[in-house]
C-alpha positions in Angstrom: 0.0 0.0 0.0 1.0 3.3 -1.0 1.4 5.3 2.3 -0.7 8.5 2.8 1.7 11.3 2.1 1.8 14.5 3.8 0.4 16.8 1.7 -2.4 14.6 1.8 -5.3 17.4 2.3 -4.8 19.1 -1.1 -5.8 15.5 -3.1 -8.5 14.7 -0.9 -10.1 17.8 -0.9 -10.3 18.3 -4.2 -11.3 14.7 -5.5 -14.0 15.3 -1.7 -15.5 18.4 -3.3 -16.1 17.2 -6.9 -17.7 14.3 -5.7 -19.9 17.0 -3.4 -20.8 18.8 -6.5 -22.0 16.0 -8.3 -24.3 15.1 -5.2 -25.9 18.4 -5.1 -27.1 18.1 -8.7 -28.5 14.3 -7.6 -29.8 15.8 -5.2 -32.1 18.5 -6.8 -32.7 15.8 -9.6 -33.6 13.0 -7.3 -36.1 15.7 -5.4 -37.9 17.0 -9.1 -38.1 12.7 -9.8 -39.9 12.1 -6.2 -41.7 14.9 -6.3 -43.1 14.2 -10.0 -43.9 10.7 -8.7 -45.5 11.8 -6.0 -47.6 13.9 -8.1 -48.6 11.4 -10.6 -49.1 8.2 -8.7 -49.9 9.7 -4.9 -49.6 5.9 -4.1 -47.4 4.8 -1.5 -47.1 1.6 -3.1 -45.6 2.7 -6.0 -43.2 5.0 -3.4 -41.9 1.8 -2.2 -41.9 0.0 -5.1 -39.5 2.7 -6.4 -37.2 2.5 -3.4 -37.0 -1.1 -3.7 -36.0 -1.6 -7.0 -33.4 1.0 -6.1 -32.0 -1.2 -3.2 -31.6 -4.3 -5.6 -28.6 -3.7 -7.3 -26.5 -3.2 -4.0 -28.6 -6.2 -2.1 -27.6 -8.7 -4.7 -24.6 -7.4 -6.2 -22.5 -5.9 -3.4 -20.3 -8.9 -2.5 -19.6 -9.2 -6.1 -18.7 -5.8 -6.6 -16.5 -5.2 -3.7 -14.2 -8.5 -4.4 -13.7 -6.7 -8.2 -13.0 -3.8 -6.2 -9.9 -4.7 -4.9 -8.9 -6.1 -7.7 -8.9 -3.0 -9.8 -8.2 0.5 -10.2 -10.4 2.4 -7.7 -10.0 5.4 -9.5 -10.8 3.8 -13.1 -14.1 2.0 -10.6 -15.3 5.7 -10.1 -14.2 7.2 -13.2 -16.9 4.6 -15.3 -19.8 4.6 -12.5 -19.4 8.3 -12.4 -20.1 8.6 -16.0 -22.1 5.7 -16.4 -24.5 7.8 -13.7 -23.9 10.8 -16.0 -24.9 9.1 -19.1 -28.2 7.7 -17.4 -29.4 11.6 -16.6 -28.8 12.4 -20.2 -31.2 9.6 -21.0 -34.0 11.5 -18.5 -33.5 14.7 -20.5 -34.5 13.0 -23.7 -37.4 11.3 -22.5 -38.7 14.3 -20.2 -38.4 16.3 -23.0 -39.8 14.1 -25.6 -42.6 13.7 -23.3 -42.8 10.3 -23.5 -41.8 9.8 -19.6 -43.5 6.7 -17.6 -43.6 5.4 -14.7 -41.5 2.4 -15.6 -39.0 4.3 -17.2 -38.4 5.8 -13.7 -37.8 2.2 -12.1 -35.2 1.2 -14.6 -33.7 5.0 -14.3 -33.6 3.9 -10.8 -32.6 0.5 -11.1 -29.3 2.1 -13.4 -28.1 4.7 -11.1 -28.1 2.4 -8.1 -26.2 0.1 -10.0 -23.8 2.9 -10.9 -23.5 3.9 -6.9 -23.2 -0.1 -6.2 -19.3 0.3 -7.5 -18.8 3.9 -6.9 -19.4 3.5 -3.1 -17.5 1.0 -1.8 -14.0 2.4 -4.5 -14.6 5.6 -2.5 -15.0 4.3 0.9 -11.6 2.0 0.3 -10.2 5.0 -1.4 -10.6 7.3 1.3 -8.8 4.7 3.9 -5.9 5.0 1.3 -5.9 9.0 1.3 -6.5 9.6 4.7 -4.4 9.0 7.8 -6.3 6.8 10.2 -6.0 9.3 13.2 -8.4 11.2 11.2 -11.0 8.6 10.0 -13.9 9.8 12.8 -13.3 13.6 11.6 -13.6 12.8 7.9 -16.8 11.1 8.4 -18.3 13.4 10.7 -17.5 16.0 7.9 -19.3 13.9 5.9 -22.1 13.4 7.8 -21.7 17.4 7.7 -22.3 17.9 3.7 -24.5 15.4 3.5 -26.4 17.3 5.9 -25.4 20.5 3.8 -26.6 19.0 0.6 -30.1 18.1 1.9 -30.9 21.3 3.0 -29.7 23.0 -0.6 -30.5 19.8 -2.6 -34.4 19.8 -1.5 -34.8 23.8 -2.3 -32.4 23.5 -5.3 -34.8 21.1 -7.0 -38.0 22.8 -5.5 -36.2 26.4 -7.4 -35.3 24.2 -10.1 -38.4 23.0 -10.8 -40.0 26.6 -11.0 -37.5 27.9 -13.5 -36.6 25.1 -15.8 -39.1 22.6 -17.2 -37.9 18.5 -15.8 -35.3 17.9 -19.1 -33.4 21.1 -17.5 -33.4 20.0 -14.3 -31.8 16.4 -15.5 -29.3 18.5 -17.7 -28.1 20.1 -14.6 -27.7 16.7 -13.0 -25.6 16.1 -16.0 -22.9 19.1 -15.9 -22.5 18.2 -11.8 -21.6 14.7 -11.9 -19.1 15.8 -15.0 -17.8 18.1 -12.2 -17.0 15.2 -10.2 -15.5 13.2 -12.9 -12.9 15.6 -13.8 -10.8 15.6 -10.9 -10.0 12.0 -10.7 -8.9 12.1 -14.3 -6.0 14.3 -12.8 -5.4 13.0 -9.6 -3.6 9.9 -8.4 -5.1 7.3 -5.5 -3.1 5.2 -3.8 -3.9 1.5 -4.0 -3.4 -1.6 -2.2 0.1 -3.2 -2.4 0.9 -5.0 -5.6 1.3 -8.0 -4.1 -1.6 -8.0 -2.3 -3.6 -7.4 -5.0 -1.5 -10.3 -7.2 -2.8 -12.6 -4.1 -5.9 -11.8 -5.4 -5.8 -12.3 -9.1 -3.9 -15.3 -8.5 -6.8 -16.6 -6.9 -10.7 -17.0 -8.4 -13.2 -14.1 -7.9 -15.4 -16.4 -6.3 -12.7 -17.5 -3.4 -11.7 -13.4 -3.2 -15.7 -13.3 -2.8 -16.1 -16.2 -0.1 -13.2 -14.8 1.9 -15.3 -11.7 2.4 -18.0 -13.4 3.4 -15.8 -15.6 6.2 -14.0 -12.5 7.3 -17.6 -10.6 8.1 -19.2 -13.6 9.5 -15.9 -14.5 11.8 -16.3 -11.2 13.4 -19.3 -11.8 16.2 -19.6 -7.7 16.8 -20.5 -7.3 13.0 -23.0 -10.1 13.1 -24.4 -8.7 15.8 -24.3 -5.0 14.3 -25.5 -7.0 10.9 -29.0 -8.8 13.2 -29.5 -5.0 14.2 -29.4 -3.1 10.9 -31.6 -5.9 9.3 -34.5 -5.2 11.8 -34.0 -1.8 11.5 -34.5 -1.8 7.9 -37.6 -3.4 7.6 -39.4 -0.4 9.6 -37.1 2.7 9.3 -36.3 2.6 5.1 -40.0 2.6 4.0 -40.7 5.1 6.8 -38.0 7.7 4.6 -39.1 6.5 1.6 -42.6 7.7 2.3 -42.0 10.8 3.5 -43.8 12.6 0.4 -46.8 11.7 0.8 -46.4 12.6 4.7 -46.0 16.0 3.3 -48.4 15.7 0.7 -51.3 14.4 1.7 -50.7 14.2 6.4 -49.5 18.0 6.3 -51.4 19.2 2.7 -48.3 20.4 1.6 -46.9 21.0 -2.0 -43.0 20.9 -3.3 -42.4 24.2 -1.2 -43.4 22.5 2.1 -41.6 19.3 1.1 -38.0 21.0 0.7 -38.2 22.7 4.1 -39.0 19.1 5.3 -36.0 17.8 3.7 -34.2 20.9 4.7 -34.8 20.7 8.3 -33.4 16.8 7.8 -30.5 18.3 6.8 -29.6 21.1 8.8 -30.3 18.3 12.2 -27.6 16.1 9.9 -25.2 18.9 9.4 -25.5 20.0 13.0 -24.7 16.2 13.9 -21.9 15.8 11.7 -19.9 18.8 13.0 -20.6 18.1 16.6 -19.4 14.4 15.8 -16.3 16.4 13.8 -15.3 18.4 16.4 -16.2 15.8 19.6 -15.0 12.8 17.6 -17.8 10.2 19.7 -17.3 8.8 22.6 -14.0 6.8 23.1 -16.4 3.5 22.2 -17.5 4.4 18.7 -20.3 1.7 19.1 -22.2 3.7 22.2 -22.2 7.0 20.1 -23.8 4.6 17.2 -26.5 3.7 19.6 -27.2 6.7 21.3 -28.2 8.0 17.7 -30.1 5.7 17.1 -32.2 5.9 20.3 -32.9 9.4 19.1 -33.6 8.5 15.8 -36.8 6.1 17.3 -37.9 8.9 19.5 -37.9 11.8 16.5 -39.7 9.3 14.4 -41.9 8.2 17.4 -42.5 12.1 17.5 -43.3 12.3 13.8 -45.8 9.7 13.6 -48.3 11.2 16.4 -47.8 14.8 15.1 -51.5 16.0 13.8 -51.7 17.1 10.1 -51.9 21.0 11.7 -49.0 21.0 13.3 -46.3 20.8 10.3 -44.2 23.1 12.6 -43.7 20.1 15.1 -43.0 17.7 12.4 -40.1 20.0 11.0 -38.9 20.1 14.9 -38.7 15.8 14.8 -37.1 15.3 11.6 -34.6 17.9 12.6 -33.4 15.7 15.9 -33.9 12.8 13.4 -31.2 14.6 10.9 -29.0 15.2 14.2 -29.4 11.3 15.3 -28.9 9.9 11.6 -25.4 11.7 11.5 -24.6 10.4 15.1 -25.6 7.0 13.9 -23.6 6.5 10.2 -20.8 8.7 11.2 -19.1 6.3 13.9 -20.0 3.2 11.5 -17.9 4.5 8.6 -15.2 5.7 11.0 -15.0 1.9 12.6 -14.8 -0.3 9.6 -11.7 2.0 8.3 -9.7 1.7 10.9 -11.0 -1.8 11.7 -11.2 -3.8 8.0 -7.4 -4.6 6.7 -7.3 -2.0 3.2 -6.6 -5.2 1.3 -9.8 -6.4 2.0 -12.1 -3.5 2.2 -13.7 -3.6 -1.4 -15.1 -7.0 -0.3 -16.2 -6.2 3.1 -17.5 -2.8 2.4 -19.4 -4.0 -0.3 -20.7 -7.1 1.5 -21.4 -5.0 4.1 -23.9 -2.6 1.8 -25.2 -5.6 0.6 -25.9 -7.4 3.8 -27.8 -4.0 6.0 -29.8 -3.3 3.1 -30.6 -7.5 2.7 -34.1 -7.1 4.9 -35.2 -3.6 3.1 -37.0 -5.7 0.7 -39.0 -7.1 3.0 -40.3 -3.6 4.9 -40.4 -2.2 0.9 -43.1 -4.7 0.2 -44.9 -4.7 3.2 -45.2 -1.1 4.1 -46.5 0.1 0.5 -49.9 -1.4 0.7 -50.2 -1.0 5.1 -49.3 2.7 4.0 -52.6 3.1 1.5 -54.8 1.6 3.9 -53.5 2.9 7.3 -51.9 6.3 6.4 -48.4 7.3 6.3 -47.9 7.8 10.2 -48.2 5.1 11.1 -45.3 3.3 10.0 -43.3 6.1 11.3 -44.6 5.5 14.5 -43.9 2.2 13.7 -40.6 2.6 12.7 -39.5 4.8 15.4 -40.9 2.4 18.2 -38.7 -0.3 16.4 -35.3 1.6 16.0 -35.9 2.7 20.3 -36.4 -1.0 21.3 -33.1 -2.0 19.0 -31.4 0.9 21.0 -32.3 -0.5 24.2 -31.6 -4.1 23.5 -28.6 -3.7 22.3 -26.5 -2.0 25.1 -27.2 -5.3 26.7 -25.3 -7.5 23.7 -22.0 -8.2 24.5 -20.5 -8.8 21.3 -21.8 -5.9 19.7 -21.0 -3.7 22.9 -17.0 -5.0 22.8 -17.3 -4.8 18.3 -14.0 -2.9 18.7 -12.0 -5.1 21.1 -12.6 -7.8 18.0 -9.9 -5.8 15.9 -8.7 -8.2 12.9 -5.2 -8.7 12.5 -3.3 -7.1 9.2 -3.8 -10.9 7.3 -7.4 -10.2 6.9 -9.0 -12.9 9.2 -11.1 -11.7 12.3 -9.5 -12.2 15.5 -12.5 -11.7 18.0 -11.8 -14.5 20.3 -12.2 -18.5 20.7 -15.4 -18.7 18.8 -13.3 -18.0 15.4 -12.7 -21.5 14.1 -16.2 -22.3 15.3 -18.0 -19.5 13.0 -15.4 -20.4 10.2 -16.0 -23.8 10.2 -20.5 -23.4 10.4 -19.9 -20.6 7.7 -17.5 -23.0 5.3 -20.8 -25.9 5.6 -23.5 -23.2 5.2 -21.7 -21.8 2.2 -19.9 -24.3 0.3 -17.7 -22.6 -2.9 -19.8 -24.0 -5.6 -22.8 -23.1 -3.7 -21.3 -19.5 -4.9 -21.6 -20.2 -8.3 -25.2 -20.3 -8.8 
């Protein structure tokens, strides 16, 4: 591995902030797409149904993806998805202003950037471990957590102003000239990558066996299978709860686009609040219990959210703002703990396993919550979301693994080290999952 150099901050920063422009621009275009859903359809099902076919790429691709990963360039990775994600706005434009726009075209638009974002994700997240030194891993993603905070609060107007000036082909046009923005600097900037040798380990074995071993080293670690049982439950209640958050606005509050970006807005501020307290506090010394206090808040602002009456919109901005604060208390110490925890040989594997494995049960809530939705009413399954994520809160400062995820540090060889029930968890995983098993 190429070690981070000292002058580190210059190429960071400037491959960080093109990839911050792009976002804004999918941000504002991925607002005028909800919101012209919304608009056409009011159904929650078809919400969810959007959401989910989003989610599939990652679910069933992302142990594949990350074991390619790490055997290639992570700068080539993010050049192609980048552009690839470009390309697919340019396609919008046509059909918006053709006018031949459906609903279906929407899924596969969907379907298309989240397989763009399946490679693009986990290159980055390895990337950064590369460009970054380690002492500095919690500050980075607390900045993060900042701009993504940042970018929902001008994303959600952006698209709302948008909207008002330009007709939907202009909007996905300016989608377009952002994410060029954040193509350009990697074609100029160098990222370190893994050492040539480890990455000739790789290629000297199959894809499958780089894929399997990212599979053992995940399911050898008993704090990430833990964090793994938690994250699926979660998912189930809390993902359809976001995803139906337009139709809260539109039809719980009787709001229109306007009301809808100071929603999001108010989500973001709360996140870019969180992410600089988290930036400047850096969590408490055990990441995990920062992790879990932000998700206890996260139940009780959604809790909040799902009793507040349909006249009280002012209350509802209140609860998603402690929600934005709790989300970036939440995500910030996760990212932070699989970099300094996950050897950088291996990260492309486990961070994409990883993606695929918390977003494995979203499916599930995707399907169910639709249809409850149309017949019960969107706040419901915030309320039910929120009483969910609280109880997982609770429960799991009581888990020991998960509690001691950090004392379970894997040595520099790649294989988890988290104490005498290793060989056990090896050995159940190698008869669960047997290679050609893989294959299929």
């Amino acid at each position: 591995m190429e070690t981070v150099a000292g002058r580190w901050r210059a190429r960071f920063f400037t491959l960080w902030a093109g990839q911050q422009v792009s976002l804004v621009g999918s941000r504002a275009a991925q607002f005028a797409l909800v919101w012209w859903l919304t608009t056409n359809t009011g159904s929650a099902t078809v919400l969810a149904s959007a959401t989910l076919v989003a989610f599939l790429p990652n679910i069933l691709l992302g142990p594949l993806v990350g074991a390619l990963i790490d055997r290639w360039n992570r700068r080539a990775v993010m050049i192609v998805a980048d552009s690839f994600i470009a390309l697919i706005s340019l396609g919008l434009a046509y059909l918006f202003w053709s006018g031949a726009m459906q609903v279906w075209h929407l899924y596969l638009v969907m379907l298309a950037r989240s397989l763009g974002e399946t490679f693009h994700w986990p290159a980055m997240a390895a990337s950064t471990t590369l460009l970054v030194p380690e002492r500095h891993y919690t500050r980075i993603s607390g900045l993060n957590q900042t701009i993504h905070g940042v970018l929902t609060i001008v994303g959600a107007p952006l698209g709302a102003l948008l909207l008002s000036l330009l007709p939907l082909h202009g909007v996905m046009l300016v989608d377009l000239g952002t994410a060029m923005v954040g193509v350009l600097p990697l074609l100029f900037f160098v990222i370190p990558q893994p050492q040539q040798e480890h990455v000739a380990a790789l290629k000297a074995r199959s894809f499958l066996a780089n894929a399997r071993e990212g599979l053992r080293f995940v399911f050898g670690w008993p704090g990430m299978v833990a964090l793994l049982i938690g994250a699926s439950v979660l998912k189930i209640a809390l993902m359809p709860a976001i995803s139906l958050s337009p139709l809260l606005v539109y039809q719980h509050f009787g709001g229109g686009a306007v009301q809808l970006s100071l929603f999001e807005a108010c989500v973001g501020v709360g996140m870019a609040l969180g992410g600089l307290v988290l930036g400047v506090w850096g969590g408490f010394r055990r990441r995990v219990f920062t992790i879990l206090v932000g998700l206890l808040g996260i139940g009780v602002a959604s809790i909040v959210l799902g009793l507040t009456p349909g006249t009280m919109f002012w209350l509802a901005l209140a609860s998603v703002f402690v929600l934005g604060v709790a989300v970036s208390m939440t995500d910030g110490p996760i990212s932070a703990l699989l970099q300094a925890t996950v050897p950088v040989q291996m990260q492309g594997r486990v961070f994409g396993l990883l993606g695929s494995l918390f977003s494995l049960t979203t499916p599930i809530g995707l399907l169910i919550a639709g249809p409850v939705a149309d017949v019960t009413g969107v706040p419901f399954w915030f309320l039910l979301a929120g009483a969910v994520c609280t109880a997982t809160a609770l429960v799991s400062f009581f888990i020991r693994p998960l509690i001691q995820i950090e004392n379970q540090k894997p040595p520099a060889n790649g294989s988890a080290d988290p104490g005498p029930a290793t060989a056990e968890a090896f050995a159940a995983l190698d008869a669960a999952i047997p290679p050609q098993r893989l294959t299929t």
